[in-house]
N, C-alpha and C positions, 0 to 999 in steps of 0.2 A: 504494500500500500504506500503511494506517495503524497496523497493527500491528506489533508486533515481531517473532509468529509468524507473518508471511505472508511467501509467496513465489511468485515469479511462474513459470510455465510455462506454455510452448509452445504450442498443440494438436498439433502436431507430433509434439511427444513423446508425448504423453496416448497419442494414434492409437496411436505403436509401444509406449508399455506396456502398452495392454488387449492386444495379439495377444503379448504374451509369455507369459501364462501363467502368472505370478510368484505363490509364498505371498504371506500378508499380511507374514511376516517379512523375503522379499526386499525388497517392496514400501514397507515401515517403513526398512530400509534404504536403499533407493535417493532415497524421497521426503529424507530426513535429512540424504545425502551433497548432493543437490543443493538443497536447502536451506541446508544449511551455506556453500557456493560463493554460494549468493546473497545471502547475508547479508555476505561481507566483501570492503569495498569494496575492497580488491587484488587478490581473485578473480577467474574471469570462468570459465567452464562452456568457453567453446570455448579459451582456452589449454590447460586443464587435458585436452584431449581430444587434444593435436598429439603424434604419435608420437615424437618427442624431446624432448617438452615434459620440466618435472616432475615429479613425481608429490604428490599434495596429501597432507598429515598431520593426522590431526585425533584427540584423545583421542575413545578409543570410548566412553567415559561421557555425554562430551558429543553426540557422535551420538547415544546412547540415549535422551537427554534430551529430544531434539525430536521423537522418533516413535515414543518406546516409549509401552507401557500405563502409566498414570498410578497412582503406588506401585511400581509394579514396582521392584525395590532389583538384581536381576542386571542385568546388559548381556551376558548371555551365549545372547540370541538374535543378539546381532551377531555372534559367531564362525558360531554356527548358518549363517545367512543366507551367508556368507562360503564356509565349507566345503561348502555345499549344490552350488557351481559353477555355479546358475541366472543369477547376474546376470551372464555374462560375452559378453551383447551388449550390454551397458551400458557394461559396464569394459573396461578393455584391462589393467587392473590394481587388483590389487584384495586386500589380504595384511595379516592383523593382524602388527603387529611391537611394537618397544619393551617387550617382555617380558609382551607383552599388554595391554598398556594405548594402545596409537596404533592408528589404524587409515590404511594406505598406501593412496590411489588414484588411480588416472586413468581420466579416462570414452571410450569409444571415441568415435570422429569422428562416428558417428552423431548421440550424442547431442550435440555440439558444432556442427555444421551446425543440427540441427534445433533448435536453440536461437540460430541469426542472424534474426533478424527485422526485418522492416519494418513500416513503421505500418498497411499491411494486413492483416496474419498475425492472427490469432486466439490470443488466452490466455489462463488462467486464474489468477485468485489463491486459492491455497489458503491454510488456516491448519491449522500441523502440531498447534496442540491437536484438532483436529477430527480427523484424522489417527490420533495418538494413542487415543483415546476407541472406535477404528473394528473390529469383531469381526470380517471377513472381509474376503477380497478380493474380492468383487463389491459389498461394500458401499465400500469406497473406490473402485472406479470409478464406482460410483451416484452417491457422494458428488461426486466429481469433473465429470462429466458435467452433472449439475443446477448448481453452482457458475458452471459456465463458460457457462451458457447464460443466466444470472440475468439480465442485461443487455436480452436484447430482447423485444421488444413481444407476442411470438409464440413462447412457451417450448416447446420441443420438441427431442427427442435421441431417439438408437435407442440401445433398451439396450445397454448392453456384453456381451453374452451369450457372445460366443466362438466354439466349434463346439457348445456344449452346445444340445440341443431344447427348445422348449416345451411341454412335460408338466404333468400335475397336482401331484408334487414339484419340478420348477424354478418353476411360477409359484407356488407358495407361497411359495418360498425369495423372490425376488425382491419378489414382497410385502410380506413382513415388510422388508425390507431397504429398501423404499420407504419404509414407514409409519416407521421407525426415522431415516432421513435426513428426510424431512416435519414432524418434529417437530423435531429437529436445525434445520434451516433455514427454519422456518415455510412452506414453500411444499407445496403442494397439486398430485398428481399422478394425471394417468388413464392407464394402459398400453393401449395399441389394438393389439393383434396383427394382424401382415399375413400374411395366405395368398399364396403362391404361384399365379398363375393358372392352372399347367397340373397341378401336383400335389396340390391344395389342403393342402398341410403348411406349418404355421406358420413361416415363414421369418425373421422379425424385430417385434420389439415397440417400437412408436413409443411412448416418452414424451411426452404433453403436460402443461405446468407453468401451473398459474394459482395469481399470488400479487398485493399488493398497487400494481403497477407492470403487470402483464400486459395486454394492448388486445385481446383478442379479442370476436369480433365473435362475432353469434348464427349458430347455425347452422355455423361452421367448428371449435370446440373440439370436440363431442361428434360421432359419425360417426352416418352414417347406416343402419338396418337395411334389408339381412341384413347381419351383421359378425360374427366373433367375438367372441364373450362377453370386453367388455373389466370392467376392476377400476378401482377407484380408491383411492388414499392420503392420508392428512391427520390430522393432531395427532397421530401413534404409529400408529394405526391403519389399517385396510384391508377393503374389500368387494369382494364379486364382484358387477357389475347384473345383473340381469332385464334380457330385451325390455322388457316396461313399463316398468319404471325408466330404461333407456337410452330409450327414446321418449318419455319426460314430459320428459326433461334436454336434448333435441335444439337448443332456443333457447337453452340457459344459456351463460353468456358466463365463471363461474369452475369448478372443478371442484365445491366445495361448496356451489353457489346461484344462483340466475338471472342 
């Protein structure tokens, strides 16, 4: 980490926050609290998690600070997020106090196990200005998921979709949220939706990422026709291909050029 707003996580954990479900409010909260643990070197995420441990104090201002909207002057999505009672497979405890200005907590064992790692475990470094900046919760998994995958030669992830279908309003949604992180991160992404074999209903959307570090070879970035009609992202922007278009691009080695 070279930053002073980064901090390191899991995939582990990544995994169990896309299946919770979480507002972006939780999710600004929860990224915040464990942020905060990773930043001070007496901390440690899996103390902080042991049933008689504890319990960690941190002025809710300064939570606010690292994962709220940028200007925002309230910190009173962090009671929000708190009284909501969604983050409590996160917490095991978790209570504004000090007259409203501290915020009390401890994270369950979950998330303290999934946070032991060995040099083969997989993680991500986030930066909570990015965080910050971020209008929805599928766009901090987006954000998240492209992040952690920056590293290898052959960038690709399944979107974080959820139980939500791919429809004509979810892949719009998803689109913009691509084009929106693509420029955020300069990297360049194509969505290839996989059918199901025996039901042909769209089952999951494979992200491929080409940026200036990516090794793809011709012929394995863009699929092959009959496919569903995949999209691509890059600079803000987004398109839906043609057969033609997708069969002129069949050799290209980045999403936006041969």
């Amino acid at each position: 980490m070279s930053l002073p707003t980064e901090y390191k996580l899991s995939a582990r954990l990544v995994y169990q926050i896309e299946k919770a479900g979480l507002s972006l409010q939780q999710l600004r909260l929860l990224h915040a609290c464990l942020a905060y643990v990773d930043r001070q070197h007496q901390l440690q995420i899996l103390a902080l998690s042991q049933e008689h441990g504890r319990n960690c104090i941190a002025a809710k201002a300064e939570l606010a600070a690292i994962t709220g909207s940028p200007g925002q002057k309230s910190a009173a999505w962090v009671e929000e997020a708190v009284a909501s009672g969604g983050l409590r497979r996160f917490f095991r405890h978790l209570e504004i106090v000090g007259g409203g200005r501290l915020l009390s907590f401890k994270f369950q064992r979950m998330v303290g196990d999934a946070c032991v790692a060995n040099d083969a475990d997989q993680f991500v470094i986030l930066n909570t200005d990015e965080i910050a900046k971020i209008s929805s919760a599928g766009e901090l998994h987006f954000y998240t998921r492209a992040v952690m995958c920056a590293r290898a030669d052959h960038m690709t992830f399944a979107l974080p979709m959820g139980d939500t279908s791919w429809n004509a309003r979810t892949k719009k949604m998803w689109l913009r949220i691509a084009a929106r992180v693509s420029k955020r991160l300069g990297q360049e992404y194509l969505l290839v939706p996989k059918r199901d074999a025996m039901t042909r209903q769209i089952t999951k959307v494979i992200v491929k990422v080409s940026s200036p570090t990516t090794k793809w070879s011709a012929g394995l970035l863009y699929p092959r026709l009959p496919c569903p009609p995949v999209s691509i992202a890059h600079g803000g922007e987004f398109q839906c291909l043609s057969h033609p278009e997708l069969k002129a691009r069949h050799a290209w080695t980045r999403v936006t050029g041969p």
